[in-house]
N, C-alpha and C positions, 0 to 999 in steps of 0.2 A: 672549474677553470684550470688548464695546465699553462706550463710552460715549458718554451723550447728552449734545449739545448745551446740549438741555435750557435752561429758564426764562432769566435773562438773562446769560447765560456767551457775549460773545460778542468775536473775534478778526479778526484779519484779516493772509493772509498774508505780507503785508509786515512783519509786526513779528515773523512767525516766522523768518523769512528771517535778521529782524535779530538776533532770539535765538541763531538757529544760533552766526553768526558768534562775537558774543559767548562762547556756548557752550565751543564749541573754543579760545576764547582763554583764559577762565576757570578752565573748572571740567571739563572733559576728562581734567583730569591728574588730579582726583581720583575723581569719581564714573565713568567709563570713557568712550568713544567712546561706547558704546551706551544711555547713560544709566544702566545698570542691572549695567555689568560691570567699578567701579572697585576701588582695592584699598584706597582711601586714605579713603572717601567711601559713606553707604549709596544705596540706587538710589534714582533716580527716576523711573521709568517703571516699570510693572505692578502688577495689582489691587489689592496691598496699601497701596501707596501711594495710589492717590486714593482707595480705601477710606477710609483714615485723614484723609485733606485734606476729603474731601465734610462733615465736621460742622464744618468753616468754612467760612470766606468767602476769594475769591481776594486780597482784604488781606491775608489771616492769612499766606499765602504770599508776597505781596511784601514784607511785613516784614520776613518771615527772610531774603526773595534782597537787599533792599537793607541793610536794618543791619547783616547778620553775614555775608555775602560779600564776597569770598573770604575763608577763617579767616585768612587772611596779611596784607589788607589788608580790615578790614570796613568797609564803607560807604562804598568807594571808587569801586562802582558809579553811576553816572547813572540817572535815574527812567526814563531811557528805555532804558537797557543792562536793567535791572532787570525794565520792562514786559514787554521784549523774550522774556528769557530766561523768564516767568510763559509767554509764547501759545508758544512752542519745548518746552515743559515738557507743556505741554497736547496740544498737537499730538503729539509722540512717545506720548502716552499716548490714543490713539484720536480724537480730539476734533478735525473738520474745522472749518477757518479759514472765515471769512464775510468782508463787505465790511465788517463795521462792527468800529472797531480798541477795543481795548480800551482804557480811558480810564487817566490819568498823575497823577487824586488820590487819595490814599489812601480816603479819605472816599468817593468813589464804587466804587473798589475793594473797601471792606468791605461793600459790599450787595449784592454779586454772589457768590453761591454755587458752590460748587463741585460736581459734579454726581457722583455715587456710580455705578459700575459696574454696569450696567444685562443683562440675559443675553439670546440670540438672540431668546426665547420674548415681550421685550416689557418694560417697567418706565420708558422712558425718555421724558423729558415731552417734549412733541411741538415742533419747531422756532418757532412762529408762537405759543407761547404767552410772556408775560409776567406772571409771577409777581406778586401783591400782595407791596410790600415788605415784608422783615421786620420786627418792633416793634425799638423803639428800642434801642439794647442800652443795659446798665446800666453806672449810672458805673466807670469801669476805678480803682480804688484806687490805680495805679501812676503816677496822673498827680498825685498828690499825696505819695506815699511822698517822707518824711524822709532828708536823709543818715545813716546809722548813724556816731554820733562814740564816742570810747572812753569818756566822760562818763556817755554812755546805757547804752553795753555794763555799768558800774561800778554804776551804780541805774536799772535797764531799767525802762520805763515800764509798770507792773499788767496792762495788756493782752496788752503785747507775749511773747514766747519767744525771746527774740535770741542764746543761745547754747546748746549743747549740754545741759546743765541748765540753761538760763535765766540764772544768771550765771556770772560769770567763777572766784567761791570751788566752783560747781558745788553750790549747793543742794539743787537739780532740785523746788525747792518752789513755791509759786504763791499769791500775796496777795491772788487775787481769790475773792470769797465768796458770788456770786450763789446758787453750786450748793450746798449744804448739807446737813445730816442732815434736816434738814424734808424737803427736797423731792427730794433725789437718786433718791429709789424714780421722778420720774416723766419720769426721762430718757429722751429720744427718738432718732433717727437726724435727724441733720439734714441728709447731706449726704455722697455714699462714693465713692471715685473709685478705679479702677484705674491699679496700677500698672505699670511692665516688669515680664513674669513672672521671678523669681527669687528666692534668700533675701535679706531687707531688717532690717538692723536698722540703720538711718540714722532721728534723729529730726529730724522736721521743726524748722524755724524760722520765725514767725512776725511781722509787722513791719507797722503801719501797715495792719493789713487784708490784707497778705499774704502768703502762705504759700509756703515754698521749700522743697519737695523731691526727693532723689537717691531713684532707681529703679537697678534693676542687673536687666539682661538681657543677650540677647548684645552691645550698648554701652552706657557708660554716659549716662544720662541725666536732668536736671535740669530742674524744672519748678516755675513760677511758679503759685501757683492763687489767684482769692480768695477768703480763707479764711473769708467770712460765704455763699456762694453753693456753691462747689467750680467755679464755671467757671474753664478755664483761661485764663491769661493770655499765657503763653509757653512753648518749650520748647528745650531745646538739650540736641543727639545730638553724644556725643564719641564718636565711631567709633573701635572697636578693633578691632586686624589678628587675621588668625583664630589665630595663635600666641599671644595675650594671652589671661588664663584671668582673667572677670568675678570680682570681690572685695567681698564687702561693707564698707559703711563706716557710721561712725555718726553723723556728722554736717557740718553747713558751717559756714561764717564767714560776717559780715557786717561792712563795715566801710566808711563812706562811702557811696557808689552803688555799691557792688563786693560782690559775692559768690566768696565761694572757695569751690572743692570738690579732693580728691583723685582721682584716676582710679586705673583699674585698670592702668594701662600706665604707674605712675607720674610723674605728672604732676600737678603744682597749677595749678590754672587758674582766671584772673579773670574773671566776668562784668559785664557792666553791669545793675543789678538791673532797670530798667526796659522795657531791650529785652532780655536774654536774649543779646547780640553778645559776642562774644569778645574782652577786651581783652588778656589775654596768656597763654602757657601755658610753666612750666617743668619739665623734667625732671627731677628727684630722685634719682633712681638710673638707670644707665645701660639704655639702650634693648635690649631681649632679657631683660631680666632675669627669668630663672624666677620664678615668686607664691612657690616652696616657698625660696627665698633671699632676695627682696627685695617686698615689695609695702607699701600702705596701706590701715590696717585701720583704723586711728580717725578722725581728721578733723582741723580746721587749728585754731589757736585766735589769736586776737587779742591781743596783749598789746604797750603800751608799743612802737607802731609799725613791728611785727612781725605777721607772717603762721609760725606756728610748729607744726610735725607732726613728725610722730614716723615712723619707718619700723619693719616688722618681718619677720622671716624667719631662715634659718639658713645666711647666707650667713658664710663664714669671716672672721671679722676684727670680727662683730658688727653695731649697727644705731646708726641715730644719731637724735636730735632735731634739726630743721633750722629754719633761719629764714629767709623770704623777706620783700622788700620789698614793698609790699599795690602799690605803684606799678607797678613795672615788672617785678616776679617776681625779681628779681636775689636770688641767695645771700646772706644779709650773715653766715652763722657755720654750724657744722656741730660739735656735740658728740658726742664717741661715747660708748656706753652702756656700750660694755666697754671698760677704757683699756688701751695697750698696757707691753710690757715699758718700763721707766723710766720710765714713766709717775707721777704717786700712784694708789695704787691696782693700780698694774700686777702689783705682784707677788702678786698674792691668786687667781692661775689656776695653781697647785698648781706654777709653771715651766714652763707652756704656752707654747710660741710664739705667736705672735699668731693667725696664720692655722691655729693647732690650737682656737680658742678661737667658741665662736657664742652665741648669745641676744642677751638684754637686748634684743627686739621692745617695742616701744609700742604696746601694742594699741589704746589709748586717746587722745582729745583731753586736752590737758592741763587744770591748773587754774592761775589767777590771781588772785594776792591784789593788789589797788591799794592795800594798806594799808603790805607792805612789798615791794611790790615786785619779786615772786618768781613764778616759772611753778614748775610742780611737774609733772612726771611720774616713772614706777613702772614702770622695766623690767623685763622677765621674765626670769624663769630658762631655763638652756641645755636641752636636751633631749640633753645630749652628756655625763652622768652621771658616765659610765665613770673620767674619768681623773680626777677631781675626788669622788669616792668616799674615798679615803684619803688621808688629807695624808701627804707626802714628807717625809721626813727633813732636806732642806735647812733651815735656819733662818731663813735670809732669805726664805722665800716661806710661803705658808699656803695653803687652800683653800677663802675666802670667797667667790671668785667675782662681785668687786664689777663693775658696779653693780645687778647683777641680784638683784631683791627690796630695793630699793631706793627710797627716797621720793629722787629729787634734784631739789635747789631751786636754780634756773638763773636768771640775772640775763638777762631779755629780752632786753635791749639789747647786748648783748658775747655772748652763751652761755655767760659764766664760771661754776662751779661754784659756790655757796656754801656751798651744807653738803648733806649726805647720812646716811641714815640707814640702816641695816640691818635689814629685821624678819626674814628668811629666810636666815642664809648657806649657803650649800653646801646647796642645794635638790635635794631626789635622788626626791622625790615629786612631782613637775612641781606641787606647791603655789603654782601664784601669788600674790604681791604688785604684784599691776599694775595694780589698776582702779582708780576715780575718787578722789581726794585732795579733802574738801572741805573747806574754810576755814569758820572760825566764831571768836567767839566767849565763852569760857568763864572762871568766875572760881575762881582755884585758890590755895589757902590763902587766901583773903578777896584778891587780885591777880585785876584781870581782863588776861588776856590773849590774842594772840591764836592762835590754834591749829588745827592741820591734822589731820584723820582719814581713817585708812585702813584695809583689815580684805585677811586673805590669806584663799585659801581653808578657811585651818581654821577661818574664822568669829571667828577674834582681830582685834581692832578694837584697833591703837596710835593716841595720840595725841600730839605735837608741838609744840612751840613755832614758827609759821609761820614767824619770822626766823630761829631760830637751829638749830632741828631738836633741841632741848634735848626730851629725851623729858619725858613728863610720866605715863602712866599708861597700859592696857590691859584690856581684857574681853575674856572667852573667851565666847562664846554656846553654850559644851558639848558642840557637833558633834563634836569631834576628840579624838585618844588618844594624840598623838608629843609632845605640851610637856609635861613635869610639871611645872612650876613657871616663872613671868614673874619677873627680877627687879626689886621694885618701883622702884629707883632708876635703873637702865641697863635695863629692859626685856631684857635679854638674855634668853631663851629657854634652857631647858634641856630637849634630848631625849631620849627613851628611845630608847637605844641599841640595844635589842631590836627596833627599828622601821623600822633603817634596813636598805634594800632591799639584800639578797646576794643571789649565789649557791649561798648553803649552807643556806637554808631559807623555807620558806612563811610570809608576814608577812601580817595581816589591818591595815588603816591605815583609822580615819577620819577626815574623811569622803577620798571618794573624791575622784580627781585632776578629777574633772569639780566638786567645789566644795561647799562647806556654801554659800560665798559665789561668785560668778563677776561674770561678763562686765555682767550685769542691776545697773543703777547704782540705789544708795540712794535716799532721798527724807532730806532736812535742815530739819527745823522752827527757820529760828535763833531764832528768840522763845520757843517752849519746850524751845528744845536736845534734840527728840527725836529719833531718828534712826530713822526705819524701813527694813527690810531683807529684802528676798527671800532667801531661803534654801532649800538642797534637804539633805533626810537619803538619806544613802547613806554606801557603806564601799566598799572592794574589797582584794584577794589580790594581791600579790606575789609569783609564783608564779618559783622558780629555771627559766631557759630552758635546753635544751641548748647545745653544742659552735653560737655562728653564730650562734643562737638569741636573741630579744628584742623588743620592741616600742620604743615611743617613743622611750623613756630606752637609754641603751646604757650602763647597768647589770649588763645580762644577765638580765633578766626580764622574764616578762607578767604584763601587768594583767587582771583580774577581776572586773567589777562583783558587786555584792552590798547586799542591804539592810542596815540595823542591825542587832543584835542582840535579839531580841524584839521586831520592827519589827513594828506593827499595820496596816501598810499606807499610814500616809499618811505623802508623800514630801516635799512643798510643805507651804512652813514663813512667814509674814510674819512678822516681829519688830519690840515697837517699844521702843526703849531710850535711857533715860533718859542722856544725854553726861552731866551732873555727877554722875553715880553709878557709871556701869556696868553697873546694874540694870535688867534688861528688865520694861516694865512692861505687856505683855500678849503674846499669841503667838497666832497662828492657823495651823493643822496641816492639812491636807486628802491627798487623795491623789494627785492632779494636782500635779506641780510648777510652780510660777510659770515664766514664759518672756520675761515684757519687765520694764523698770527701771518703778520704780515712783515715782506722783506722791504728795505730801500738797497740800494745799491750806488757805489760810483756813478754807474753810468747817468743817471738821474732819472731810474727807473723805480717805481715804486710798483711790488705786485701785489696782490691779494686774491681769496678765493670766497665763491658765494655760495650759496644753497642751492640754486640754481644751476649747480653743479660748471659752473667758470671758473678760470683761471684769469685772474685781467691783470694787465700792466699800464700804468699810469703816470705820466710825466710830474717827476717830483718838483715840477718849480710851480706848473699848474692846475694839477690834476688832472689834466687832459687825458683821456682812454688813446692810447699806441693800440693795444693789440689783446686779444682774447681768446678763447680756447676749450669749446665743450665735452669734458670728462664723464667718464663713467658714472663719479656718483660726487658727492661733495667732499670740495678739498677740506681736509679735519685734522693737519698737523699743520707747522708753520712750513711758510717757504724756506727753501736757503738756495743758497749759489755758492759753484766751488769750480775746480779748474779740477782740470787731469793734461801736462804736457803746455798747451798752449792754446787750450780751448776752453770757454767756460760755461759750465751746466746753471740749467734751471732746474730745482726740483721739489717736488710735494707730495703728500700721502694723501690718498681718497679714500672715503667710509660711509658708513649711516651717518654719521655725525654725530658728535656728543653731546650732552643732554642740555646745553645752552641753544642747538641750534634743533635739537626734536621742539623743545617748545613753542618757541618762536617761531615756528614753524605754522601753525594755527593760525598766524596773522594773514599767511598767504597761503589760502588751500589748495590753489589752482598748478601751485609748484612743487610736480611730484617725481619724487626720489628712488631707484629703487629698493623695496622693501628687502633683500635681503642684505646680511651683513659682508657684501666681499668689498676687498680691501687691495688694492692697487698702487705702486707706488711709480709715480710718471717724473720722465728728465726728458729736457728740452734743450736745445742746441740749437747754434745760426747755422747754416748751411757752408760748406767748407769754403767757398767762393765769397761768402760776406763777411765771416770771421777775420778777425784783422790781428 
């Protein structure tokens, strides 16, 4: 494969010469001698690379060789080190040098194109030709972008999407009301962009016109777009070593000029949001660490000058919620989810040693109240059953297995514990209590207070006093058969005993350990305290394993999907329920299971996506279906809504789907997805004539 010259791409061997040099001083150690044979660094030489460079301009790449080289010192490069290493870059990649050098302003640099990989048979514009310039490019948003202060993060501006659900309490609701029950029927495509192939349920963020999102391929990678256009803006490749196994995540931070993300090689790392350069990167858990012990699955959250994420995996000794400085990445606290022996708390793992003890993963971004003060996440339960099945005789210890199924509310600033809540002890159906915690709200005996909800997989929704964890009240949405009774004062749960998983008999539980409720985050109307809710109907068998024998749990049994009982076929369930009642006040059933979190809106639009690869919008007062929309493959991140100028977008990430919706998947075989991993990111608009 050559390439051409071509239109006004032009160099001159002396600044390749100079590139060389520079080269080998640089950037040799990481991307290899040979451009293309580093271990630290992806290549830069061969077709897929300038492939990918040819739909810029040779700016687009001096940008990234001057602001973010080398990752150890970015921008420490000279304009002329930088020029140098652009014609060395080119020149190893087929493209002979001329007399005429390449020029040292960016500004003229960004009107020279970069020329696409041309085959023997001919494609390549002819040397003596000069191109009409291209039009003018459109204003870049990013030369205007706001600092993200914690002010804004506390009451985010109608447009913007600035955290994981939009706020800090994790609403994941949207005040803007352009799109409505009027006119949602005549939403359009406005704009869809590819992503790294792989499973994605990372939701973007939103800010000042632009848009930040994580892709997960074989490295992880983040990318600036703006979100009225879908042109990109920038993009930054954290290369991982071939031992590291890609992970999805679900979201970033924004805070100042700075962007946080997790990587798959655990590491938090800070960008500058403007240029996409690298300003610092830390490690979290120590380097080698297997994904099936230690990795990050949720994302960072901002709180009270704190950079704070959660880890998870089955590594012995448990996982922790961690806090970095947004400044410099330094450690400032590290809490653990499972506390040890003498610990408080310690003695509630049946007289486990410490290192016999695992869970309590974060699978999630946490939440934040600025009211009192408190971060909240909802560790999971162990998958290590076995010994925590029957409480021991000893007195001093029990088999609660704290803090896993757990709301704990953690003082930003210090990691101190404040209070903690139990909705699941001694979890033996891998029943999570781990997803979103969101803050509202609510007035209770004629008191308004404020108060934190959360729902496990049986579809039981507790809710909280956010300061003090003082239970207040719970709904069952009906899915499940192991609580026979909530106690109204202590919420304590009472099980049926008949339910819990042995080895001395076949047990039918629902719903199934894949979730009435999962991973797919709520939607929070605080103005009419409604709370809408994805939901899947399913059950499964408990089946006694032989001698060795078992699946997940090391209980000593396998699991068994299975429909309901007298199940009529439809699996995907939206719910929308009334928080000062407990009373669900409509439901929508279909057969397809929902597959991403779900948005409400102002306008009184509620959306959702399915397996069945739809987008649907739904009338928040009756669930009635407005409008739908069939996508490439299934929507696998939450929706959000945001404005750019005076227009407002729809928008969602599509993928394989994550492994809540490959399973349940089996319920309906006839709904088929495609089998590869590509991953598309879609925004929807009303038509400039409807938009009001």
């Amino acid at each position: 494969m050559t390439y051409g010259a071509g239109n006004n791409l032009k160099f001159s061997a002396a600044q390749v010469e100079r590139g060389k040099q520079s080269y080998q001083q640089q950037c040799a150690a990481c991307h290899g001698g040979a451009l293309n044979n580093g271990e630290f660094a992806p290549p830069l030489k061969g077709a897929d690379v300038l492939a990918k460079w040819s739909s810029g301009s040779a700016g687009d790449i001096f940008a990234v060789i001057h602001d973010r080289m080398p990752p150890t010192s970015p921008g420490s490069l000279s304009v002329e080190e930088s020029v140098g290493l652009l014609a060395y870059i080119f020149s190893e990649n087929g493209i002979e040098p001329g007399n005429i050098a390449l020029p040292h302003d960016p500004a003229s640099l960004a009107r020279i194109s970069v020329p696409p990989p041309t085959s023997p048979f001919g494609g390549a514009i002819a040397d003596d030709v000069e191109l009409p310039p291209p039009p003018a490019p459109s204003a870049d948003p990013l030369r205007n972008i706001r600092p993200v202060t914690e002010a804004m993060i506390a009451t985010p501006p109608e447009a913007d999407w600035l955290t994981w659900r939009r706020t800090p309490e994790a609403d994941g609701f949207s005040p803007l009301n352009q799109i409505d029950r009027t006119n949602v029927s005549k939403l359009r495509l406005a704009w869809a962009w590819s992503l790294p192939s792989g499973p994605n349920e990372s939701t973007p963020l939103v800010h000042d016109g632009v848009m930040f999102v994580f892709g997960q391929g074989r490295d992880d990678v983040v990318q600036a777009i703006d979100a009225a256009t879908g042109n990109l803006l920038w993009e930054y490749v954290h290369s991982l070593a071939k031992s590291d196994t890609p992970y999805v995540k679900k979201s970033l931070a924004l805070l100042g000029t700075r962007l946080f993300f997790a990587t798959s090689d655990n590491k938090v790392i800070a960008l500058d949001v403007r240029k996409g350069a690298l300003l610092w990167a830390n490690a979290i858990l120590p380097p080698g660490t297997p994904v099936v012990e230690g990795r990050v699955a949720g994302g960072p959250l901002v709180a009270r000058g704190r950079i704070i994420v959660g880890t998870t995996g089955r590594k012995p000794g448990g996982n922790f919620v961690i806090a970095l400085d947004p400044e410099s990445g330094q450690e400032r606290w590290r809490f653990a989810t499972i506390p040890s022996p003498g610990q408080p708390g310690g003695d509630s793992w049946n007289g486990l040693p410490q290192d016999k003890r695992s869970g309590g993963s974060v699978w999630n971004p946490g939440s934040y109240d600025p009211a009192s003060g408190l971060v909240y996440f909802g560790p999971a339960p162990t998958y290590d059953t076995g010994p925590l099945r029957d409480r021991v005789a000893d007195p001093a210890v029990n088999n609660d297995a704290l803090y896993t199924n757990n709301t704990i509310a953690l003082d930003p600033e210090s990691g101190q514990l404040r209070w903690h809540f139990s909705h699941r002890p001694n979890d033996q159906w891998d029943f999570d209590w781990s997803f979103e915690r969101q803050i509202f709200d609510i007035d209770v005996d004629g008191v308004r207070r404020r108060a934190v909800v959360t729902g496990g997989k049986e579809a039981i929704f507790d809710i909280l006093d956010a300061g003090t964890g003082a239970y207040i009240r719970s709904f069952d949405l009906g899915l499940q058969n192991i609580v026979k009774s909530i106690d109204p004062k202590t919420g304590a749960k009472d099980i049926d005993a008949n339910l819990v998983p042995s080895r001395a008999k076949t047990i039918t539980v629902c719903p199934s350990s894949e979730g009435g409720k999962n991973w797919l985050p709520n939607s929070l109307d605080p103005v009419r305290k409604i709370l809408f809710v994805p939901l899947a109907e399913s059950c499964e068998d408990f089946i006694p394993a032989g001698p060795g024998g078992g699946g997940l749990l090391t209980t000593g049994v396998k699991i068994r999907l299975r429909p309901r009982v007298q199940s009529d076929g439809r699996f995907g369930r939206l719910e929308a329920v009334d928080l000062r009642s407990g009373k669900p006040l409509w439901s929508v059933r279909q057969r397809a299971i929902l597959t991403s979190g779900v948005l409400a809106t102002a306008g009184g639009i509620v959306f959702a996506g399915d397996m069945d690869r739809n987008l649907i919008a739904f009338d928040t007062a009756k669930g009635r279906e407005l409008w739908r929309t069939r996508l490439n493959g299934m929507p696998s991140s939450a929706v959000i809504s945001y404005a750019v100028g005076s227009k407002q977008y729809v928008a969602v990430i599509t993928s394989n789907g994550g492994h809540h919706a490959t399973i349940l998947a089996r319920l309906t075989p006839e709904v088929r997805n495609p089998i590869n991993a590509a991953s598309t990111l879609w925004v929807f608009e009303l038509p400039a004539a409807t938009a009001r």
